[in-house]
C-alpha positions in Angstrom: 10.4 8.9 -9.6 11.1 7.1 -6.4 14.8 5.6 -6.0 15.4 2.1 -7.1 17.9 -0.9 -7.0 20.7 0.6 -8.6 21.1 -2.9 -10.5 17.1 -2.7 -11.1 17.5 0.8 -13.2 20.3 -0.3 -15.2 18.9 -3.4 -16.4 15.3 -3.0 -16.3 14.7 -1.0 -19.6 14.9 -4.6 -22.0 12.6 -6.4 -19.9 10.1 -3.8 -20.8 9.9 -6.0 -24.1 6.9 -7.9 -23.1 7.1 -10.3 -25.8 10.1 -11.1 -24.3 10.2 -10.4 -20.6 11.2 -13.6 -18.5 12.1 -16.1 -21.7 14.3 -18.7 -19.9 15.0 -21.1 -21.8 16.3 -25.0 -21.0 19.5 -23.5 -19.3 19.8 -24.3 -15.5 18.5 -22.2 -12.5 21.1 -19.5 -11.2 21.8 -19.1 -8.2 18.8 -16.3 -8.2 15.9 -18.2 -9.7 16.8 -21.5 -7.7 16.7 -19.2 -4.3 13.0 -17.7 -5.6 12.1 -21.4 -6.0 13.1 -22.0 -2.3 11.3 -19.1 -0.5 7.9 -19.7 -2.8 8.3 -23.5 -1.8 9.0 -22.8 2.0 5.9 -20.0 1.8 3.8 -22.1 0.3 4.8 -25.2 3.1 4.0 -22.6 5.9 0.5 -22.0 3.9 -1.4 -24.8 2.9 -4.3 -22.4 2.8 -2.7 -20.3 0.5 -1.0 -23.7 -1.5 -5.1 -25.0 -2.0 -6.5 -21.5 -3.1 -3.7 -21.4 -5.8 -4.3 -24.7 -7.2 -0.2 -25.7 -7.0 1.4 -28.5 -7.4 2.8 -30.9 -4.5 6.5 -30.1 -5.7 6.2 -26.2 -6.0 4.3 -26.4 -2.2 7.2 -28.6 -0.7 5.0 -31.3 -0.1 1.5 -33.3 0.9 -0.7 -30.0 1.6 -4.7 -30.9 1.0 -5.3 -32.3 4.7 -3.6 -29.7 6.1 -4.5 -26.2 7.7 -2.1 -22.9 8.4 -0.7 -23.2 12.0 -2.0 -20.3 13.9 0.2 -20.8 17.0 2.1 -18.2 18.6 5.1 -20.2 18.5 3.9 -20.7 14.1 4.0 -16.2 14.0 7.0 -16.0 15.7 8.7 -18.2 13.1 6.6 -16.6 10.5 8.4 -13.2 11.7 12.0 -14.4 11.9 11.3 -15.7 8.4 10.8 -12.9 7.1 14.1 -11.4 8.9 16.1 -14.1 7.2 15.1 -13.8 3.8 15.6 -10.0 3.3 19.3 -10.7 4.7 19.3 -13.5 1.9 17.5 -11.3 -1.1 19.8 -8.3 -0.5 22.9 -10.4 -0.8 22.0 -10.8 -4.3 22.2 -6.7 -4.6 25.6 -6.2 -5.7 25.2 -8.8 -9.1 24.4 -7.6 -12.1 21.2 -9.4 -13.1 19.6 -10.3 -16.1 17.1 -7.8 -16.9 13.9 -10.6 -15.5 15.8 -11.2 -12.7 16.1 -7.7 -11.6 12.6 -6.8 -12.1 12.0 -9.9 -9.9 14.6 -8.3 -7.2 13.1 -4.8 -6.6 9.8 -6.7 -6.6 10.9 -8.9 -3.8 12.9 -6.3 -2.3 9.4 -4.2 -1.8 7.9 -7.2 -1.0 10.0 -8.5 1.7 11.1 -4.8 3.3 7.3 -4.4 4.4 7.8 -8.1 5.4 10.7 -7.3 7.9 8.6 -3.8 8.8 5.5 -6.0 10.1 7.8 -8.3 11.7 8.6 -5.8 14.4 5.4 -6.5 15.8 5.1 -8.7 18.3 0.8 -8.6 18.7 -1.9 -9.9 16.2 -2.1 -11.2 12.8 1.5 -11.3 10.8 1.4 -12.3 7.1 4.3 -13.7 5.7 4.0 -12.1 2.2 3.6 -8.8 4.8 0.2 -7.8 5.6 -0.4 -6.6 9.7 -3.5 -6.7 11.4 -3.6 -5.9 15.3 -6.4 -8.0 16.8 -6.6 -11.9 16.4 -10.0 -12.3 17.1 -12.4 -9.9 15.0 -15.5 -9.7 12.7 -13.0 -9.6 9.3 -10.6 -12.4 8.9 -10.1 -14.8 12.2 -10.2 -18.4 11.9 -13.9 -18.7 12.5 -14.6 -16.3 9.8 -12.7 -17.6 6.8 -12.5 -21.3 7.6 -16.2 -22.2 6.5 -15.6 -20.3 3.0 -12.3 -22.2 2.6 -14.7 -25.2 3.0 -16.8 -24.7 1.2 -15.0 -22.9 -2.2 -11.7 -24.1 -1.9 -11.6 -28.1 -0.8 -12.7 -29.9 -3.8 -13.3 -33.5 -3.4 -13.3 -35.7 -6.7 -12.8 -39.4 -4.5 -13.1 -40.4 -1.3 -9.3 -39.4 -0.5 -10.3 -35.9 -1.2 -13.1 -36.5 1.7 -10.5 -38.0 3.9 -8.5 -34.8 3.3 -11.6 -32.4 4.3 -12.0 -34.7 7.5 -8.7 -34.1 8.6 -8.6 -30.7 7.5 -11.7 -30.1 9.8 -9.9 -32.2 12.9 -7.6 -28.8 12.1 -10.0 -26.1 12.3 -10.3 -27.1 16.2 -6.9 -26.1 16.4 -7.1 -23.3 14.6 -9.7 -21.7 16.1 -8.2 -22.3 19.8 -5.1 -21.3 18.6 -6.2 -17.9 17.7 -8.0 -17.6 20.9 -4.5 -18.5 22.8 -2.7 -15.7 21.1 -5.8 -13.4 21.5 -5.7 -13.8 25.5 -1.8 -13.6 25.2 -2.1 -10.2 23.4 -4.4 -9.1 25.8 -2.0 -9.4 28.7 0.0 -7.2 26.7 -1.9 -4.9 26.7 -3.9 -5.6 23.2 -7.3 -6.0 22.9 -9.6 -4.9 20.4 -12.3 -2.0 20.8 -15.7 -2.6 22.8 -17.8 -2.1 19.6 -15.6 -4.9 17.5 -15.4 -7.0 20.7 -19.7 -7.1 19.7 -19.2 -7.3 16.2 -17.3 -10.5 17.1 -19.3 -11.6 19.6 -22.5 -11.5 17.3 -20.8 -13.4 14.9 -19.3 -16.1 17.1 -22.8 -16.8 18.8 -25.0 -16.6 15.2 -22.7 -19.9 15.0 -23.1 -21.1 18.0 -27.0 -21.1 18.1 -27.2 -22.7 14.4 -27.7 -26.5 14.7 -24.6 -28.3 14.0 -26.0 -30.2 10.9 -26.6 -26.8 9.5 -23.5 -25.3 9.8 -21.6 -24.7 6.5 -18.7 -27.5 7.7 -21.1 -30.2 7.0 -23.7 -28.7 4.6 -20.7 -28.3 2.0 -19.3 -31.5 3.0 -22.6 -33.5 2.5 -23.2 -31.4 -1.2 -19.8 -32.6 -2.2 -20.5 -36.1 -0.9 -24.0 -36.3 -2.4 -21.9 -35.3 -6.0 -19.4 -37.7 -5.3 -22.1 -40.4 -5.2 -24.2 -39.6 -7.6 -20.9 -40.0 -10.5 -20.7 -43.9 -9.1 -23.6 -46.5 -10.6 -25.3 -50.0 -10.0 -23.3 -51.7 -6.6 -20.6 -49.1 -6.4 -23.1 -46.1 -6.3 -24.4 -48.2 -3.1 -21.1 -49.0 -1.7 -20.3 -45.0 -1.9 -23.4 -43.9 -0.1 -23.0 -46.1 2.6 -18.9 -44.7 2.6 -20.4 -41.5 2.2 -22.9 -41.7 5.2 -20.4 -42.6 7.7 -18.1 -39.6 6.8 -20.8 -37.7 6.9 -21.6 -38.7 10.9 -17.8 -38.4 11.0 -18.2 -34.7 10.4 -21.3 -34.0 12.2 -19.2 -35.6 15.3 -16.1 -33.0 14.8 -18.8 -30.2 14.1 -20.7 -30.6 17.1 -18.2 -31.8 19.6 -15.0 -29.6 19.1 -15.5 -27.2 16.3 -18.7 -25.6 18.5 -17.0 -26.2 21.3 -13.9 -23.8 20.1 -16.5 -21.5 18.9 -17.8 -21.2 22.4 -14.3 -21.0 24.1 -13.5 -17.8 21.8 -16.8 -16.1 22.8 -16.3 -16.5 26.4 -12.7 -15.0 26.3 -14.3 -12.0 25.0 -16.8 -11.6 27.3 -14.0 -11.6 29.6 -12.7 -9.0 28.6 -15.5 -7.1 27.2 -15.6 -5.0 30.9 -12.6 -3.4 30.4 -12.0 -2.9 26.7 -12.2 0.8 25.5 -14.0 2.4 22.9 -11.2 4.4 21.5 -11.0 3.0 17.6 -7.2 3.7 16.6 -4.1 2.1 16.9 -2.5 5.0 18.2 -3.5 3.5 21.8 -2.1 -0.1 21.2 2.0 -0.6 22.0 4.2 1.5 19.3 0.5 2.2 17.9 1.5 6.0 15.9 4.7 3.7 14.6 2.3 0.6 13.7 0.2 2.5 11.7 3.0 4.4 9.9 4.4 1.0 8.8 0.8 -0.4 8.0 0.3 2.6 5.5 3.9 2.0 3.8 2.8 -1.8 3.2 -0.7 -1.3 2.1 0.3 1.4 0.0 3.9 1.1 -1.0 4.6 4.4 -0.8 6.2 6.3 2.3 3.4 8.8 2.3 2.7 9.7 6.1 -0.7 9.9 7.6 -1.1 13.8 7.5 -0.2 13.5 3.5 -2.7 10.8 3.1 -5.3 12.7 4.7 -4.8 15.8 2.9 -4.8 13.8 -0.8 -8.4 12.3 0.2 -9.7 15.9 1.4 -8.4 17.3 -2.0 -10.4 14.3 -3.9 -13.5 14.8 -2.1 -13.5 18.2 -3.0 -13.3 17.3 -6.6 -15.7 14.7 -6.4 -18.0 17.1 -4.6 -18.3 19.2 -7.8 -18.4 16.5 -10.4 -21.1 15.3 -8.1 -23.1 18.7 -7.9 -23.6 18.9 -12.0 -24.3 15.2 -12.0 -26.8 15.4 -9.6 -28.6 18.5 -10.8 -28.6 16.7 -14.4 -31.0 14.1 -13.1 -32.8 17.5 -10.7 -31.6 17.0 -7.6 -30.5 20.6 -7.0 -31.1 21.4 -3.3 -28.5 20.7 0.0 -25.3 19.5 0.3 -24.1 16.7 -2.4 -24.1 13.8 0.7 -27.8 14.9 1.8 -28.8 14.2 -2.1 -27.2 11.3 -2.1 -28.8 9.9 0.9 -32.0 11.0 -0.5 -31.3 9.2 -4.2 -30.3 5.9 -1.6 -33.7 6.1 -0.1 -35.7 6.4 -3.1 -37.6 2.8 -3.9 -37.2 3.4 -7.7 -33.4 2.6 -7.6 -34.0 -0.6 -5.0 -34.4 -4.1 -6.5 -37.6 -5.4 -4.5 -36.6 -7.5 -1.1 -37.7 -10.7 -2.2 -35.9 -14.2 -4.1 -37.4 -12.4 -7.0 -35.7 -9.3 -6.8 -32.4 -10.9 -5.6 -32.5 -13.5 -8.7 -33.1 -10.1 -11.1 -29.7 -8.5 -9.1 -28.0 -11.5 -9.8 -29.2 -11.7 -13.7 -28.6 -8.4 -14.1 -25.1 -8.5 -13.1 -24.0 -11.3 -15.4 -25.0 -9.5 -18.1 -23.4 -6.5 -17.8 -20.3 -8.2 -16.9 -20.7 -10.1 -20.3 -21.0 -7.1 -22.1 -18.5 -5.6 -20.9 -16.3 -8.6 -21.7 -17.1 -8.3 -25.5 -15.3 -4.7 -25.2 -12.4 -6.1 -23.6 -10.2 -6.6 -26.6 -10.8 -2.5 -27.7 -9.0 -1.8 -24.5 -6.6 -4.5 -24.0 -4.3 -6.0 -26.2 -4.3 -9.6 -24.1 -7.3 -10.4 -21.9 -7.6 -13.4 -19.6 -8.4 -16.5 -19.9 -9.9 -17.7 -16.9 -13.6 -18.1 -16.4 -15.6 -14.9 -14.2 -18.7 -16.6 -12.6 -20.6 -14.2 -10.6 -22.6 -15.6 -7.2 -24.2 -15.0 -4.0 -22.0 -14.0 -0.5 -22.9 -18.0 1.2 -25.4 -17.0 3.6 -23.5 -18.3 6.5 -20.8 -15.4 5.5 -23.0 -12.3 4.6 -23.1 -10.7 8.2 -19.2 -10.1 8.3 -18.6 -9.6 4.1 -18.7 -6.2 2.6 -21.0 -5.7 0.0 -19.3 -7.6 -2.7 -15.6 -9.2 -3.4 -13.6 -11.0 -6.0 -12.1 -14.5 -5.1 -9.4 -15.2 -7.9 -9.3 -18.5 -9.4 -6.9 -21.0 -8.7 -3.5 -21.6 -11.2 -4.4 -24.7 -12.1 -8.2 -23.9 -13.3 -10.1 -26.3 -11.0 -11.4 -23.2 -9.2 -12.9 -20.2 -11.3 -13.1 -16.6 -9.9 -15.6 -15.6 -8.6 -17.0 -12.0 -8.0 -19.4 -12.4 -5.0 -22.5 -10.2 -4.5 -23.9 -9.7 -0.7 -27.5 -10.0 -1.0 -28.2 -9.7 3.0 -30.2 -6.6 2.6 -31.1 -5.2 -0.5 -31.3 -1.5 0.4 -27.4 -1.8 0.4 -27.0 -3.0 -3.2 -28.9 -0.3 -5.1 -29.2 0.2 -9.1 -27.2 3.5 -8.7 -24.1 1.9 -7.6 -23.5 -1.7 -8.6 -22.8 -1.0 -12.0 -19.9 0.6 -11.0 -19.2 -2.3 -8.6 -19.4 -4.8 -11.5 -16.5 -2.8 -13.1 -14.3 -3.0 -10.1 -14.8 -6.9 -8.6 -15.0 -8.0 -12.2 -14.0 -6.7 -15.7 -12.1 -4.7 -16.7 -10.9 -4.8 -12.8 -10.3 -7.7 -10.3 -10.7 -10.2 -12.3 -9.1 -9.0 -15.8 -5.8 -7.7 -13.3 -5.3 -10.7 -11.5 -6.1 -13.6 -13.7 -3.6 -11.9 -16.5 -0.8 -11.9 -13.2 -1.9 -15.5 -12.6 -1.5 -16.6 -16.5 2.1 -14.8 -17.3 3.2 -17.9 -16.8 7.0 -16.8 -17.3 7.1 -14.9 -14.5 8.7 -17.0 -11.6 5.5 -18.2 -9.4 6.3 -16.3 -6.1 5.6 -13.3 -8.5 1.9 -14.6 -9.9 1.1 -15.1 -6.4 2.0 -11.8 -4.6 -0.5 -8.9 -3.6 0.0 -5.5 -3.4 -2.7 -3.7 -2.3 -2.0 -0.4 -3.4 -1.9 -1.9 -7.3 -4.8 -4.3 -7.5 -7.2 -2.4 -5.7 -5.7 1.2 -7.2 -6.1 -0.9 -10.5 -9.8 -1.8 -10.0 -10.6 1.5 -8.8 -8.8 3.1 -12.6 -10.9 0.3 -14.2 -13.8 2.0 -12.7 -12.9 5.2 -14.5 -12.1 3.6 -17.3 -15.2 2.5 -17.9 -16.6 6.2 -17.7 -14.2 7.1 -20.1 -15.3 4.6 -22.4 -19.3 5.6 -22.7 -20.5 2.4 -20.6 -22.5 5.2 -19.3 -23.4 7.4 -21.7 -27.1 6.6 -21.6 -27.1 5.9 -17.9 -26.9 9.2 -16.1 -27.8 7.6 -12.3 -25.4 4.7 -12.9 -22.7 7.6 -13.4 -23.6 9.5 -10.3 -23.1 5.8 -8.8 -19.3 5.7 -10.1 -18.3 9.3 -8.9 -20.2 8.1 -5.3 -17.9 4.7 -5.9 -15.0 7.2 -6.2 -15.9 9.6 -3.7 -15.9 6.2 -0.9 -12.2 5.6 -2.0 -11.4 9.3 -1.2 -13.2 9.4 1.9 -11.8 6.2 3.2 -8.6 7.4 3.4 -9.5 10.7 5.4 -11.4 8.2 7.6 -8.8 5.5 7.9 -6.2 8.2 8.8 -8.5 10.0 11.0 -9.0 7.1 12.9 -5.2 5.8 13.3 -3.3 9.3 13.0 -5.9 11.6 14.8 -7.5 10.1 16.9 -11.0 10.3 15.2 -13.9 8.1 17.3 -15.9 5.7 16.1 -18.9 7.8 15.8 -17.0 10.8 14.2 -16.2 8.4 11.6 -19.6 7.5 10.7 -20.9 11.0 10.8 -18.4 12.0 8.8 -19.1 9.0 5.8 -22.6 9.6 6.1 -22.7 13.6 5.5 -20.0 12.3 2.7 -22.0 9.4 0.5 -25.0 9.5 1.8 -24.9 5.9 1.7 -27.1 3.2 3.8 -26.7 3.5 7.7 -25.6 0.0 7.6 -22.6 0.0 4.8 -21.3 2.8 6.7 -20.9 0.7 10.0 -19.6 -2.1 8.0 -17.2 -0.1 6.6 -16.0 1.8 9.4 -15.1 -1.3 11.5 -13.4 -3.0 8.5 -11.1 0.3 8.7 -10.4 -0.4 12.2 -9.8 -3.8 12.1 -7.1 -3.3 9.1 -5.5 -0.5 9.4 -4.2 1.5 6.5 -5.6 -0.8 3.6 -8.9 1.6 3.0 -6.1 3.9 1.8 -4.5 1.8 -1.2 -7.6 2.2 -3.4 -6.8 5.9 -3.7 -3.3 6.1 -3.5 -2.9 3.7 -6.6 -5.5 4.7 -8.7 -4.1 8.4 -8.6 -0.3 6.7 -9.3 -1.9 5.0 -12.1 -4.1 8.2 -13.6 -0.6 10.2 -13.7 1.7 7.8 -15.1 -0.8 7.2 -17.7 -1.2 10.9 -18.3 2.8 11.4 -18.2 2.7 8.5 -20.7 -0.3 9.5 -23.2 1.8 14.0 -22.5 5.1 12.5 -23.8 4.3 10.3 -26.1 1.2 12.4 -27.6 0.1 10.7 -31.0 2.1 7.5 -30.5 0.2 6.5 -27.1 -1.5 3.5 -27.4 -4.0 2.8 -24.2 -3.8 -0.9 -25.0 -0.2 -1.3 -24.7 0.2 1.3 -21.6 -2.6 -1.5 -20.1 -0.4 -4.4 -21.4 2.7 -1.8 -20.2 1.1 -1.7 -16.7 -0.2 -5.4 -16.2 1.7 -7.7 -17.8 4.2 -8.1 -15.3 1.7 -9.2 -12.3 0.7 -7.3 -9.3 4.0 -4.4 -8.5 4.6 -1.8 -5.9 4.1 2.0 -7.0 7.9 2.2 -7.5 7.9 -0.5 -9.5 5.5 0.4 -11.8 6.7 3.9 -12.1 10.1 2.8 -13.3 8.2 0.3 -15.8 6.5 3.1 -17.3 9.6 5.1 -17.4 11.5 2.9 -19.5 8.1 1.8 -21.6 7.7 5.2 -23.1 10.9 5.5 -25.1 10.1 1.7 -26.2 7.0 3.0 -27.6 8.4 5.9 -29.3 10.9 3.2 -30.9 8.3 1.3 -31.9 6.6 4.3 -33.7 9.9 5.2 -35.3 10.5 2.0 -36.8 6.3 1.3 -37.8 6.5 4.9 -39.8 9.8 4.2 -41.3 8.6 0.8 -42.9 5.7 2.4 -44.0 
C-alpha cells in the first residue's frame, strides 16, 4: 500500500459506509468544507469553460460566467501557477486536525490533486491546467484554442432566448482573444527555447489552413449559431415568430462579421507564426530535448498516473503486458484460422479484410451508428447484474462534427453536464471507415460508454454528497484505468461468447493500452523517433496506417497520459483480486464496483486505501447477514 495522510488512515475506515459517506446535515460549514467551497468557486471563476461544461450554478462559479471565455494570457498561466502554489500551502495546513472521516477522504484527495498541481507549476512553458494537467506546446493538432473552441460552440453554449445569443456573441468577440493569446505565448515559448516538432508543426498547420480555406458562413462558429437561432424561432408564433427572425437575422450578420473579420484573421496569424518557425524546428519527438525535459516528463507520468512509477518501470510493465497479450492473442487468432506470422502481421491482415469494414458510404456510416446504439442498450439492461447503483444520466451516442474529425481520435466520451441540460455523449469518428472496423468497436462501445466512461463518471457527477470540487476532478490514471477494466469486464461477463472476432478486437483494445505505454516512454525517456514509434505500433496491432499516426502524435503532444490506461486498469485488476483472495465466498463484484466508484474519480493511493478498509466492512457485513439468518 502506498503511504497516506496519517489523519486520512485513521479516519478513513467509517467513510467506507457508502450509505453514509459524506451525510452533512443542516450544521454549518467548518472551517474545511467552507475553504473547499472557496477554491471550487475561485477554479471555477478562472474557468468559465469548465463552469459551462458542468452546468453550475452562478453562486458555486463565483459569478456571471455564460459570455465569458478562459483567459489564455501568459500573464492568466502565471497566476494559474502561483495558484496552485498557494493552495497546497493552504490544504496542508489543515494536516495536523483530525477530520471527520468525509473530510479526510476529501483531504488526501485534494492533497493528490493539488501536489501534481504544484509539480506542473514548475514549468514555466506551454499549457498549465489548474486541476494539474501539463502539456508543452501551446499551439498543436490536440487541444489549442482553435481546436476545442468550435466544439465548445457548438455542444456546450445552449441558447433558450435571445440573452443566451447575446452571450454566444460575446463569447465569440472572446475566441479572437483566445486564439491570439495562445499564439503570444506560443512565440514567447519559442524564444525560450520551446517549440513543437516539425511533423506536429504540419499536423497543425493542416489544421489551421482546412479553417482558413472554409468559407466563413460555413465555419462551425456560425453554422451552430444559426441551428440554435433557427430553433429559437421556430418556439415563437404569429408577430413574435416575425419579430424573432428579424432579431435573429441581425445576430446572425453579427456573427458572420466576427467570423470573417477577426476569428479568420487569428486563425491566419497562428499559421504564419508557425511557418516562421517551421525552418528550424527539429524532428526529435520527446521532451527530453525541451528545458528540464527528462524532469518534465518524470512529473507528467506522476500526474497522469498518480503513481511515482519512473519511465524505465513503465516501460518494462507494458513490455510484460504485450507479451501476455501476444499469447492470448495467438490462440484467439488461430480459433477463427489465422495461424501463420507474427500476431501484429495477422492482425494487420484481419484489418484489411473487407468482411469486417462497414461499406464507405452514408449507408454504411448510418448502420455504424445503429449498430452502436444498440449494443450500448443492451448492455445497459445488464447493468444492474453488475452494479448495485447505475447512473442516471442519459448516453446518446453521435457522430465526431465534421469540422473536428481530422484532429479527434477515433471515438470519445463528453460527460454531461450537473445540471442535465447537456447529456453525455460518446462520439464516433466516422472520417474514414477503414479505421472503425467490426473487430474492434465493440470493445470501444464498452470503454467510451457502458459499463465504462459514461457509467464511471456520471455516478462521480450524481454522488451528490460529495463536496462539488470532488464530482468535478479527473484523474486520469482512474477513469481511463476504469474504462479500460470495464473492457475486461465485459469479457468476463460473456458479451462475447458468440462473437469470437469481436474478442480478438478487445485483447487488440488491450494490447494498444500496453503498447502505448512502451511507446509513450520510448518517446520521452529514450529517446525513440517518430518513425520508430510507428514501426513499432504497427508490427504491434496491426492497426490502420492512419490510427497509428494519430496516435503517435497525440503521445507526443501529451506526454505521459497514453500511460494511465494501463497503469490503472492493472491497480484495479489487483485490488479486486486481493479483495475477491481475502474475502473468498463473501466477495460481492457489485459492491467492490459500488466499493471502487462511489466516491468519484480518486488517485491509485486513494483507492488502494478504500479498498483496504472496504474488505473488513464486507466481511462484517457477512458476519452479521449469516448471524440473523
Amino acid at each position: 500500500m502506498r503511504a497516506l495522510h496519517w489523519a486520512f488512515a485513521l479516519t478513513f475506515g467509517a467513510c467506507l459506509t457508502l450509505a453514509s459517506c459524506g451525510q452533512r446535515g443542516p450544521e454549518p460549514l467548518s472551517a474545511f468544507d467552507g475553504r473547499v467551497e472557496d477554491w471550487t468557486r475561485e477554479m471555477l471563476a478562472d474557468s468559465p469553460e469548465l463552469a459551462s461544461r458542468a452546468g453550475v450554478s452562478v453562486e458555486q462559479a463565483g459569478g456571471a460566467y455564460d459570455d465569458r471565455l478562459d483567459d489564455r494570457s501568459a500573464l492568466a498561466v502565471d497566476t494559474r501557477r502561483s495558484a496552485a502554489l498557494r493552495r497546497l500551502v493552504e490544504l496542508r495546513a489543515f494536516e495536523n486536525d483530525t477530520l471527520p472521516a468525509d473530510d479526510a477522504m476529501t483531504y488526501a484527495v485534494l492533497n493528490a490533486q493539488f501536489t501534481a498541481a504544484e509539480a506542473g507549476a514548475r514549468y514555466t512553458y506551454g499549457d498549465f491546467s489548474q486541476l494539474g494537467g501539463i502539456h508543452p506546446y501551446v499551439l498543436n493538432p490536440l487541444d489549442s484554442a482553435f481546436v476545442t473552441l468550435p466544439e465548445f460552440f457548438d455542444r456546450t453554449h445552449q441558447i433558450s432566448d435571445f440573452a443566451d445569443a447575446e452571450a454566444y456573441l460575446t463569447r465569440l468577440q472572446g475566441a479572437v482573444t483566445a486564439i491570439d493569446q495562445e499564439t503570444d505565448r506560443a512565440r514567447q515559448d519559442a524564444g525560450n527555447g520551446v517549440t513543437p516538432p516539425s511533423f506536429i508543426i504540419d499536423d497543425t498547420l493542416k489544421e489551421l489552413d482546412d479553417i482558413i480555406g472554409t468559407p466563413p458562413d460555413q465555419l462551425v462558429y456560425v453554422t451552430s449559431f444559426k441551428r440554435k437561432l433557427d430553433a429559437l424561432v421556430s418556439r415563437q408564433s404569429g408577430a413574435a415568430q416575425t419579430q424573432a427572425a428579424a432579431r435573429s437575422q441581425r445576430m446572425l450578420a453579427q456573427a458572420l462579421a466576427i467570423v470573417r473579420d477577426r476569428i479568420v484573421p487569428a486563425h491566419q496569424r497562428a499559421a504564419a507564426f508557425l511557418r516562421s518557425i517551421r525552418a528550424g524546428a527539429s524532428d526529435d519527438a520527446g521532451v527530453w530535448r525541451l528545458p528540464q525535459g527528462d524532469a518534465y516528463y518524470a512529473d507528467a507520468l506522476k500526474i497522469e498516473t498518480t503513481t511515482s512509477l519512473t519511465p524505465a518501470q513503465i516501460h518494462t510493465i507494458g513490455l510484460q503486458r504485450v507479451a501476455e497479450l501476444n499469447n492470448e492473442l495467438d490462440i484467439a487468432l488461430r480459433r477463427v484460422g489465422l495461424t501463420e506470422g507474427a500476431v501484429g502481421a495477422r492482425l494487420a491482415q484481419m484489418t484489411a479484410d473487407p468482411q469486417y469494414r462497414y461499406p464507405d458510404s452514408d449507408d454504411g456510416r448510418a448502420q455504424l451508428l445503429a449498430d452502436i446504439r444498440a449494443r450500448v442498450a443492451r448492455v445497459t439492461q445488464h447493468l444492474p447484474a453488475w452494479f448495485a447503483t447505475v447512473p442516471r444520466a442519459q448516453l446518446d451516442v453521435e457522430r465526431v462534427p465534421a469540422f473536428a474529425e481530422a484532429s479527434s481520435s477515433g471515438a470519445y466520451y463528453e460527460p454531461g453536464s450537473i445540471d442535465g441540460r447537456i447529456a453525455g455523449v460518446y462520439f464516433v469518428n466516422l472520417r474514414n471507415l477503414a479505421e472503425m472496423t467490426k473487430i474492434d468497436v465493440p470493445t470501444q462501445d464498452y470503454h467510451e460508454g457502458v459499463p465504462g466512461h459514461h457509467l464511471q463518471i456520471s455516478l462521480t457527477r450524481e454522488q451528490t454528497d460529495l463536496p462539488l470540487l470532488r464530482r468535478l476532478l479527473s484523474f486520469d490514471a482512474f477513469e481511463e484505468g476504469w474504462a479500460l477494466y470495464a473492457e475486461s469486464l465485459a469479457d468476463e461477463e460473456g458479451l462475447y461468447e458468440t462473437d469470437p472476432i469481436g474478442r480478438i478486437g478487445y485483447l487488440r483494445w488491450q494490447l494498444w493500452r500496453a503498447a502505448r505505454a512502451v511507446v509513450d516512454t520510448g518517446i520521452h525517456s529514450m529517446r525513440w523517433t517518430r518513425q520508430q514509434a510507428i514501426d513499432y505500433l504497427a508490427q504491434t496491432t496491426g492497426d490502420a496506417p492512419g490510427t497509428i499516426q494519430t496516435e503517435v502524435d497525440r503521445y507526443v503532444v501529451w506526454p505521459g497520459q497514453a500511460c494511465a490506461y494501463e497503469i490503472g486498469r492493472r491497480e484495479i485488476m489487483q485490488l479486486r483480486e486481493q479483495a475477491r483472495n481475502e474475502l473468498g465466498p463473501d466477495f460481492d463484484l457489485r459492491a467492490f464496483h459500488d466499493a471502487v466508484l462511489l466516491n468519484g474519480a480518486v488517485p491509485l493511493s486513494v483507492l488502494d486505501r478504500m479498498v483496504a478498509d472496504w474488505i473488513p466492512q464486507q466481511h462484517s457485513l457477512a458476519a452479521r447477514a449469516a448471524h440473523h439468518q
